[in-house]
N, C-alpha and C positions, 0 to 999 in steps of 0.2 A: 877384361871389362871394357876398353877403349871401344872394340867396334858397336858393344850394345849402346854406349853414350849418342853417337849418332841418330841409332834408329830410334832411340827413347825420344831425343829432345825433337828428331820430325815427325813422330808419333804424337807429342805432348803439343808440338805445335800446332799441327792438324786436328787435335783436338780442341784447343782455344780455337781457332779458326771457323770451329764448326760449331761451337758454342757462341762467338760470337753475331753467326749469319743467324741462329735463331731468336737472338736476343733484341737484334735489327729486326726482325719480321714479327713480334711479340711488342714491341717499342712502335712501329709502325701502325699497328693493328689493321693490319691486310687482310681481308678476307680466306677463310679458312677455304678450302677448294669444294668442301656440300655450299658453300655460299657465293663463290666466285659469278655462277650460272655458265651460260655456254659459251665454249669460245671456239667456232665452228662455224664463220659465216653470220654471226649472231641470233643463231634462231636454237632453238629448244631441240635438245637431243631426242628421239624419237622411242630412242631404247637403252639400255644401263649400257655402260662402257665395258661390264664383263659376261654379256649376253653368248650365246652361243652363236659359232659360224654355221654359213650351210655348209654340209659336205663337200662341194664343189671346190672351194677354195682351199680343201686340202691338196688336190691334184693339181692345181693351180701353182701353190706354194712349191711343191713336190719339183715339178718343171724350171722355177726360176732357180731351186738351189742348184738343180743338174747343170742348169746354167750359169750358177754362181761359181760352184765349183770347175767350170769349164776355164772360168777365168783365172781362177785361183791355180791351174796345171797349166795354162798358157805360158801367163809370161815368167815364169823360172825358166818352160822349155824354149821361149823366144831367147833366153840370155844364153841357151847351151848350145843352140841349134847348129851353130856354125861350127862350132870346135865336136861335136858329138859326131855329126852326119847326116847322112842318110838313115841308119839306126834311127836318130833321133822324130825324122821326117814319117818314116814307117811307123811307130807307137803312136804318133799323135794321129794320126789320120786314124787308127787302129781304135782309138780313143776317144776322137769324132764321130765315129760310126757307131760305136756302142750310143753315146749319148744319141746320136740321130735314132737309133732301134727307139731309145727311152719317147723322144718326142714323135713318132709312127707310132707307138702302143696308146700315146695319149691320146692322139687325135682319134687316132680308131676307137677308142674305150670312151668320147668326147668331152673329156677334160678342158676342152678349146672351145666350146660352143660355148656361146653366153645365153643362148635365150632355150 
């Protein structure tokens, strides 16, 4: 029963914790967020916050993760590159090149064009 005494009493206190932030903001009486209005440059939102996107910005999103994820296999290989080799040096370039294939299919297919 010891180790559950820990998780109860940081569970029980993040509870109080989270009970207390709404009791402040209830005590306050802050504006509820349909009554806040906008907060975007202060001018009126033109469309609801959970409208639909265009298509567009699907290929868009598509390309920055290829590139997110670029990042994400970088720097582990930057930490191994020296003790692995040449090995190491051949996969990533190997790895480059596919993501380069991915950003040539977009621009060809114009995933990059804005207008």
């Amino acid at each position: 029963m010891q180790p559950y005494v820990a998780v109860l009493s940081l569970v029980g206190a993040l509870g109080v914790v989270i009970a207390c932030v709404y009791a402040f903001s209830l005590l306050a009486g802050l504006p509820g967020p349909l009554q806040a209005g906008p907060f975007l440059s202060g001018a009126r939102p033109s469309e609801h916050a959970l409208s639909r996107y265009h298509v567009r910005w699907y290929a868009v999103t598509m390309v920055f993760l290829a590139f997110d994820m670029e990042m994400v296999f970088m720097y582990p290989w930057a930490l191994v590159v020296a003790s692995v080799g040449t090995k190491a040096v051949v996969e990533m370039f190997v790895f480059l090149g596919l993501l380069m294939v991915g950003v040539v299919y977009a621009w060809r297919e114009g995933a990059l064009r804005w207008s």
